[in-house]
C-alpha positions in Angstrom: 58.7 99.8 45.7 55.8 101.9 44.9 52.9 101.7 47.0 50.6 104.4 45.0 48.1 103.1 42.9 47.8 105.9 40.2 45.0 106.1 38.1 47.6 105.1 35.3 49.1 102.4 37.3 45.4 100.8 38.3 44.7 100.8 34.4 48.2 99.6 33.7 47.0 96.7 36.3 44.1 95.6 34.5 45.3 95.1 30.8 48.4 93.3 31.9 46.1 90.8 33.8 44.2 90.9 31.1 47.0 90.2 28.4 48.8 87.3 31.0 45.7 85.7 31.5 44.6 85.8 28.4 47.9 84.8 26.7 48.4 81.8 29.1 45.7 80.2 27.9 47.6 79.8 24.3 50.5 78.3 26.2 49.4 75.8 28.8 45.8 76.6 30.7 46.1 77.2 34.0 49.8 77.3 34.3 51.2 78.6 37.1 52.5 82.3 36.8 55.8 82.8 37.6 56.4 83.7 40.9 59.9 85.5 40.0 58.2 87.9 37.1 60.5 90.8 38.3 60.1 93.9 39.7 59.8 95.2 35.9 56.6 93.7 35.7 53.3 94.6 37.1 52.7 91.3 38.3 55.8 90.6 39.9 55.7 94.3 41.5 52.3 93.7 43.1 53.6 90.0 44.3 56.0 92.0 46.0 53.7 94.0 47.9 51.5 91.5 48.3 54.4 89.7 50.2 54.3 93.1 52.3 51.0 92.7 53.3 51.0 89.6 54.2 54.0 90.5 56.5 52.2 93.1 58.0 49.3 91.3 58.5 51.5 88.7 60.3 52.7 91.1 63.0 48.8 91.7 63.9 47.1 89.5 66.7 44.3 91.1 66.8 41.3 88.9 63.7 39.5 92.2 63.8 42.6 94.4 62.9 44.0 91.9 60.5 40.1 92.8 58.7 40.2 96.4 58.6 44.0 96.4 57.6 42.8 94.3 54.8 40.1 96.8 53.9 42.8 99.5 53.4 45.0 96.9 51.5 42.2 95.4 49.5 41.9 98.0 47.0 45.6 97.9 45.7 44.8 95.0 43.8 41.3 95.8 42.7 42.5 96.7 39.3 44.6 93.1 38.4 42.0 91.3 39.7 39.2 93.0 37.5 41.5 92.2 34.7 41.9 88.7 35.3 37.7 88.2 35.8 37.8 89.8 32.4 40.5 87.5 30.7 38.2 84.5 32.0 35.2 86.0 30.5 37.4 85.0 27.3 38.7 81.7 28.3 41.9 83.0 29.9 43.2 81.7 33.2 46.9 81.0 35.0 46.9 80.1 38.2 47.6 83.5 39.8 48.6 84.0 43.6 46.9 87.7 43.9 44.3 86.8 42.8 43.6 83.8 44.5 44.5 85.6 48.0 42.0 88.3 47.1 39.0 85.4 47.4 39.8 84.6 51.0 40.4 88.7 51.7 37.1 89.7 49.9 35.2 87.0 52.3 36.9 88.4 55.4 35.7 91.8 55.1 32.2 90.1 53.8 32.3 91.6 50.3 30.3 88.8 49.0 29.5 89.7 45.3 33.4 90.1 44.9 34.2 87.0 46.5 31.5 84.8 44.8 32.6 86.3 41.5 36.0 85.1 42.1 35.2 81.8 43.7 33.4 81.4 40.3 36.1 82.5 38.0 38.6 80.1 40.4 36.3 77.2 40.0 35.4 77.5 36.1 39.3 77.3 35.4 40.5 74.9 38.3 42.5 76.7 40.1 44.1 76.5 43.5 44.5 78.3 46.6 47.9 79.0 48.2 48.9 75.6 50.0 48.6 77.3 53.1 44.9 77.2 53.5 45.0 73.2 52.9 41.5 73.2 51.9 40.2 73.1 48.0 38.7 76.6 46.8 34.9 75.6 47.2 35.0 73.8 50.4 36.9 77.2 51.5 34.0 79.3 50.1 31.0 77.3 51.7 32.9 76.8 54.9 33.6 80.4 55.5 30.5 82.0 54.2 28.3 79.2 56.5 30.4 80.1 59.8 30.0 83.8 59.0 26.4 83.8 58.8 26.1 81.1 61.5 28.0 83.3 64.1 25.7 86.2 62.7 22.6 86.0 61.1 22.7 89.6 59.4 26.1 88.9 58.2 25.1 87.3 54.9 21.8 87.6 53.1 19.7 84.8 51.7 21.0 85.8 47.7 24.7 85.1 49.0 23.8 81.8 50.7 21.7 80.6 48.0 24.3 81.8 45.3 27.0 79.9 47.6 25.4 76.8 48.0 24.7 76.5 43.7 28.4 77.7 43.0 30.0 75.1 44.9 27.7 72.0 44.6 28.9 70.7 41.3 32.3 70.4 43.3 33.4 67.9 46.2 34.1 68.7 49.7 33.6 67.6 53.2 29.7 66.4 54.0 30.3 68.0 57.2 30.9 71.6 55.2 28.4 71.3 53.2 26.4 70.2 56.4 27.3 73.9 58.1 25.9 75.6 54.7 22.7 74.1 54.6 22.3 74.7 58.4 23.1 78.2 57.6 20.4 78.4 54.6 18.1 77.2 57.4 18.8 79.4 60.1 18.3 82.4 57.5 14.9 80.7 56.1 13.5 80.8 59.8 14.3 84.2 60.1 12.4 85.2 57.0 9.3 83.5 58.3 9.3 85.3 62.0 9.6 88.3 59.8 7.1 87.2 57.0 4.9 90.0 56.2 1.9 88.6 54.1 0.9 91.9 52.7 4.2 93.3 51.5 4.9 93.7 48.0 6.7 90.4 46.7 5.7 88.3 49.8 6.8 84.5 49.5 3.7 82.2 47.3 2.4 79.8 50.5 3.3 82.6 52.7 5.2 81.6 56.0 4.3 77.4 56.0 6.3 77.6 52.6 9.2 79.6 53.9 9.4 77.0 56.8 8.6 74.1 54.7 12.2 75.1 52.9 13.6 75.5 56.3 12.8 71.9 57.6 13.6 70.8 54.2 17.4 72.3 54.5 17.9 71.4 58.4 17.4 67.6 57.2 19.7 67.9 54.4 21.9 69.2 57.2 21.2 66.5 59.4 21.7 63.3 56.5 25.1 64.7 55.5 26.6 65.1 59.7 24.6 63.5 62.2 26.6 66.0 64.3 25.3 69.3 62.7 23.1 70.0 65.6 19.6 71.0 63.8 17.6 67.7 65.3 16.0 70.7 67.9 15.1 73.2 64.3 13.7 69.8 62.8 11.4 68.8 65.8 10.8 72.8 66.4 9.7 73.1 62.9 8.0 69.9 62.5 5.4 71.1 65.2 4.9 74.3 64.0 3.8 73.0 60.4 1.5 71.1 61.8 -0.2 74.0 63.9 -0.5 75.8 60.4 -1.6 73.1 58.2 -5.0 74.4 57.4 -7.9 72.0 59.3 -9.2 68.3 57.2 
């Protein structure tokens, strides 16, 4: 099995997930490829090494070297998965195990364009993540992009969070996830007002009572979908701090 991804093969990659996606559509939407394509196939040769990887990935303990083996692995499928997004610009989807792998990998090495792109390419055509994850594909995306910038504030920026919370809010999941998301949109929102500069080019309209305004707004959002979210302190905090910057009766 050939782990070299020519320049032929990578092109090779994206029309065939082009043509399968694309061509499923005409049969049954969303049907599941098969698993068993062959090694003759592109699809069923990259299944294979995806089943590699994942092997490989298995043998490693270590979250933070299960990442960076990732980033080396990642860009083996690159190709098919640019051909699929393409195929669903037209219409075409089948459910499509690479490519629904790639969503959770793209979000563990915090590739977030990628992985929102995806997510929304996954979510326009109802499709499903492997059954090992348990979880639905947008309850996965806002859970994992919250706890990521939650743990670290620089992980994700604002655009990602914002982008997050309007991709999966059509779709149903856990008030307690989408609890974690709109703490997260908070967190960031009180982290652009300690840094508001009112004379910068592009600064906020109400300057830094607006930025917190839309902070308070998102901790209490937080707060009515899980009592348990743990922003009553960022309401009270934030509360008190409006009403030292509400200008004078």
């Amino acid at each position: 099995m050939s782990r070299i991804n020519s320049p032929f093969r990578r092109h090779q990659q994206k029309v065939r997930a082009q043509l399968l996606n694309v061509s499923g559509l005409s049969t049954q939407k969303a049907a599941p490829a098969n698993p068993d394509a062959g090694a003759d196939t592109e699809y069923g040769r990259l299944l294979e090494e995806l089943g590699t990887d994942l092997a490989a990935l298995s043998n490693i303990q270590s979250v933070e070297r299960k990442i960076e083996a990732k980033r080396s692995m990642i860009e083996r499928y690159t190709p098919w998965v640019e051909g699929v997004l393409l195929a669903g610009e037209e219409g075409g989807a089948v459910q499509d195990e690479i490519v629904a792998n790639m969503l959770v990998w793209h979000m563990d090495v915090q590739n977030w364009p990628m992985a929102l792109q995806i997510g929304a390419y996954m979510l326009t055509h109802r499709l499903s993540l492997p059954e090992r994850y348990k979880r639905t594909p947008a309850t996965v995306i806002a859970e994992e992009i919250a706890e990521t910038s939650l743990r670290d504030g620089s992980a994700v920026d604002h655009g990602t969070l914002i982008a997050t919370q309007a991709l999966t809010d059509p779709h149903d999941m856990p008030d307690e996830v989408r609890a974690k998301l709109m703490k997260a949109i908070g967190r960031k929102l009180v982290a652009e007002a300690e840094a508001f500069d009112p004379d910068a080019e592009g600064a906020t309209a109400g300057g830094k009572p607006a930025i917190l305004s839309a902070a308070l707004d998102a901790f209490k959002r937080a707060a009515a979908l899980d009592r348990k979210a743990g922003v009553v302190k960022n309401i009270e905090t934030l509360e008190r701090e409006l009403k030292k910057l509400a200008p004078p009766d």
